[in-house]
C-alpha positions, 0 to 999 in steps of 0.5 A, a space after each residue: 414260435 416258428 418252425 422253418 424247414 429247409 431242403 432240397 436237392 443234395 448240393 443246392 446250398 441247403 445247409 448254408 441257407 439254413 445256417 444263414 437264416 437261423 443267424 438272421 434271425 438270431 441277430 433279429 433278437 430271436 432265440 433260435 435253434 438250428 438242427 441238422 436231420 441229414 446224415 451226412 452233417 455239414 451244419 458244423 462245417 458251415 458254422 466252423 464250430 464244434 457241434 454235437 447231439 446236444 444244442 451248443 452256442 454258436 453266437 449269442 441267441 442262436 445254438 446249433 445240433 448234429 443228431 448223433 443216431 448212435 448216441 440217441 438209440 443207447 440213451 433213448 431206446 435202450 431197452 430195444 436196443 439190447 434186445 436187438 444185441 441179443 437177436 444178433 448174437 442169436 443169429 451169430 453176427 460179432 459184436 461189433 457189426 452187432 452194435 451197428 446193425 441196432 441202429 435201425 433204418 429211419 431211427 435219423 427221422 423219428 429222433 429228429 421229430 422228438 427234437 423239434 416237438 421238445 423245442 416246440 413245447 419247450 417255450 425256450 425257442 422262439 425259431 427252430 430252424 431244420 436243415 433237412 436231408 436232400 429231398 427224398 430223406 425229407 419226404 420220409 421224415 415229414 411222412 413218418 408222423 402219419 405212418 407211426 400213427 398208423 402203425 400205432 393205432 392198427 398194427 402195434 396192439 395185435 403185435 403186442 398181443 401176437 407176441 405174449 401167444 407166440 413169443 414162449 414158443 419160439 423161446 422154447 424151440 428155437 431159443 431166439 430171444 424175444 422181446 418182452 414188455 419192457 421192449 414194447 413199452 419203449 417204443 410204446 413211450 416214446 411214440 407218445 413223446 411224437 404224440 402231436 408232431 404232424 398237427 405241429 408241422 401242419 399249423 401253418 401260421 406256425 410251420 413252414 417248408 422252403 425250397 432251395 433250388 439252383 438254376 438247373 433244369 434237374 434240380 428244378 424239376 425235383 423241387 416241383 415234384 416235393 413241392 407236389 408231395 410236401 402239399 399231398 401231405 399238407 405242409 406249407 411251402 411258404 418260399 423258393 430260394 434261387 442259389 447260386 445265381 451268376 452275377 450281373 458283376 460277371 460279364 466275360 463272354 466265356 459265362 454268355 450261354 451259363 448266363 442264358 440258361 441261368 435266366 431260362 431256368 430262373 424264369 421257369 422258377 418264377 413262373 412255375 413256383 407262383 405266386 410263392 416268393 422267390 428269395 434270390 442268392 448269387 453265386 459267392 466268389 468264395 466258400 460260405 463257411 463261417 458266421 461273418 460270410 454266413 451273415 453277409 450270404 443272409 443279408 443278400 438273400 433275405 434284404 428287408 425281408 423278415 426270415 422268420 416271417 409267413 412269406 406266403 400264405 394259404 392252407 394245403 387244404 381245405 373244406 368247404 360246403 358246395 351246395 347241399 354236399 361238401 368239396 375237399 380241395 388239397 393243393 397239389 402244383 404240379 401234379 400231372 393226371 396220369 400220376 394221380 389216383 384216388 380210392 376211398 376205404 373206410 374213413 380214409 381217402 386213398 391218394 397217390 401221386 407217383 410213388 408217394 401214397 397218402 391216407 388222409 384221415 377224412 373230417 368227421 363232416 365228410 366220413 359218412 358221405 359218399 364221393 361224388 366226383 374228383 378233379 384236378 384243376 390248376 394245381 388243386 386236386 377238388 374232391 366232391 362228397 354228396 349232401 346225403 350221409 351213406 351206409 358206413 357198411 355200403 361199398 364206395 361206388 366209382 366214379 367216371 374215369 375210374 379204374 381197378 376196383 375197390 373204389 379207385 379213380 383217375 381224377 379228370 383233368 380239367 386245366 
C-alpha cells in the first residue's frame, strides 16, 4: 500500500497533480483514494464531480474526499464540542458564532491524519493519495503526530488531574462550565485512533512526499525550505514536479525572456533538488478541469513512469556505529548554518532550522551517550555521540561553536 502526499506553493498545480496521479493509478488497476486536507477544497472542482466527507466514486477504482470540519467535530467529537457551546454561552457569545467558534483551530489536520491512518489500515486501498495544503498547512499537519504524542504523554495526564482539583472550584464560584471525564475521555479515544500515524507516514518504502513547484524564483525558493523541514521531521521526498512549463510549441518572440528565465529556473530545480527525479508537466492551452484533460495532464507528466512507484530512494535518517561511538545523520538539503541549532535535554535531541523546531526522540542506542560534536556537510546534518554511556543525571556539555547555555550548539560548517 502506498501513501503519495502532494504540496506546494498555493497556485503551483497541487491539486490538479494530485487528481491527475490518483486517476493514473487508478487506470493502473489500483484501488486508489484521493482526499483533500486544504481548507479551500478545489478536489471537486478539478474532477467536476460532486465530493463530500465521505469517499464518492469518481471512475471505476478511484474515489475521492473533501474533509468537511464542521460535520466531523459534531460526528466525532461530540462531547467536546457541547462542551465548548457551554463555555460560549457562559461567556455570553449568540448561537450562531458559538456553533462556529467550536471548531477549533487545527481540528482540518488532526481529522485529515485519522482518514489516512483508517485508509491505511483498512486493507481497502491499495494508493492513498493526499492533496495537501499550500505549504506552511502541510508542515503543520505532518508535525502534528510528534506534537500529539508530546502532548499526550507530558501535558495530557496532569491536565487531567488538574482539573478533577480545580474543575469544582471554578464551577462553585465563577460558574463556568467545566469539562468533565467524559470530555477527556473523547479526546483521550480519538488520540488512540492517531496511535501510529507518524511510523506510518515515516516508512519510507511505503510514504512519500512530492513537491510540486513552478518555474519561479519564489516558488522555488519555498520548496527548498519544505523539502529542508519535511526531511527535519523524517518524511521522504521522493520527486519534484516542474508545472507549467513553456512549451517548446511557443515560439513567438514576444514569450523569449519568459523562455529564458523558464530554462534559469528550471535548471536550478535539476540541480538544486538532486539527485530527486524531476517530473515535468507543460503549460496546458487550457483548464485542467475534468477526468478526460486530468487523464491526458497525467499521461504528459508520468510517461512510463510508474506514479505509485518509490521514485527515489533513501532514509531521512539514519544510525550508524563510527568507531567505538555512533553518527546520527538527518538529511537536511538546503539548510544554511546560521539557521541551524542544536540542544540536548533528556532523551531528546533539540533541533531547529528557522522557525521550525524538532524534538527528536533519540534510539535507545544513543539515549545515554553523550554528544561529542555536530556538523552540517552537504546537505546532511551528522551528529557524534561518544562510545561511553554518560550519567542520565549529568548535564549536556557544549560543544565548540556553542551558543547560550542548556546544551545548545551552532553545528559547524563543513561544505
Amino acid at each position: 500500500m502506498r501513501i503519495l502526499l502532494f504540496t506546494g506553493k498555493g497556485g503551483v498545480g497541487k491539486t490538479t497533480t494530485a487528481a491527475a496521479t490518483a486517476l493514473r493509478c487508478a487506470d493502473a488497476g489500483l484501488r486508489t483514494i484521493v482526499l483533500s486536507t486544504d481548507p479551500a477544497h478545489s478536489l471537486a472542482d478539478a474532477f467536476d464531480v460532486e465530493l463530500g466527507d465521505h469517499p464518492v466514486s469518481v471512475v471505476p477504482g478511484l474515489w475521492g474526499q473533501q474533509l468537511d470540519t464542521q460535520a466531523r467535530m459534531e460526528d466525532t467529537w461530540g462531547e467536546i464540542q457541547a462542551w465548548l457551546l457551554e463555555v460560549f454561552e457562559w461567556a455570553g457569545v449568540a448561537a450562531i458564532e458559538a456553533e462556529e467558534l467550536s471548531v477549533v483551530p487545527g481540528l482540518d489536520e488532526v481529522f485529515s491524519l485519522s482518514d489516512i491512518k483508517g485508509y491505511a489500515d483498512s486493507g481497502e486501498w491499495d494508493v492513498v493519495v493526499v492533496d495537501c495544503a499550500p505549504t506552511a498547512e502541510t508542515l503543520r499537519l505532518l508535525s502534528l503526530p510528534e506534537i500529539l504524542r508530546w502532548y499526550m504523554d507530558r501535558v495530557f495526564p496532569m491536565s487531567r488531574k488538574v482539573n478533577r482539583v480545580v474543575s469544582p472550584l471554578l464551577g462553585r464560584v465563577a460558574g463556568l462550565p467545566v469539562p468533565g471525564d467524559d470530555v477527556f475521555g473523547s479526546a483521550s479515544r480519538f488520540y488512540d485512533r492517531l496511535d501510529g500515524v507518524r511510523e506510518l507516514l515515516c516508512d519510507t518504502e511505503r510514504t512519500s512526499v512530492r513537491l510540486v513547484v513552478n518555474p519561479e524564483r519564489l516558488v522555488v525558493a519555498e520548496a527548498r525550505r519544505t523539502y529542508t523541514y519535511l526531511s527535519l521531521f523524517g518524511y521522504r521526498v521522493d520527486a519534484v514536479v516542474a508545472n507549467r512549463l513553456l512549451p517548446e510549441a511557443v515560439t513567438d518572440p514576444w514569450f523569449a525572456e519568459w523562455r529564458a528565465r523558464h530554462a534559469e529556473h528550471l535548471a536550478s530545480i535539476e540541480e538544486g533538488f538532486a539527485p530527486l527525479p524531476i517530473l515535468r508537466a507543460e503549460l496546458a492551452a487550457h483548464e485542467v478541469v475534468g477526468v478526460e484533460a486530468l487523464r491526458a495532464f497525467g499521461t504528459g507528466l508520468y510517461d512510463e513512469v510508474d506514479p505509485a512507484a518509490v521514485l527515489h530512494p533513501g532514509e531521512p535518517m539514519a544510525v550508524t556505529r563510527k568507531g567505538a561511538g555512533y553518527e546520527l545523520v538527518l538529511e537536511l538539503p538546503f539548510a544554511d548554518k546560521d539557521d541551524l541549532e542544536l540542544g540536548r535535554r533528556d532523551d531528546e535531541l533539540l533541533i531547529r532550522v528557522g522557525s521550525h523546531r524538532r524534538a527528536l526522540l533519540l534510539p535507545d542506542s544513543l539515549r545515554r551517550r553523550p554528544v561529542g560534536a555536530a556538523s552540517l556537510r552537504d546537505g546532511r546534518l551528522r551528529v557524534t555521540f561518544s562510545g561511553e554511556a554518560r550519567d542520565p543525571g549529568a548535564a549536556e556539555g557544549a560543544a565548540d561553536g556553542a551558543s547560550g547555555t542548556g546544551g545548545r550548539r551552532r553545528a559547524r560548517s563543513a561544505r
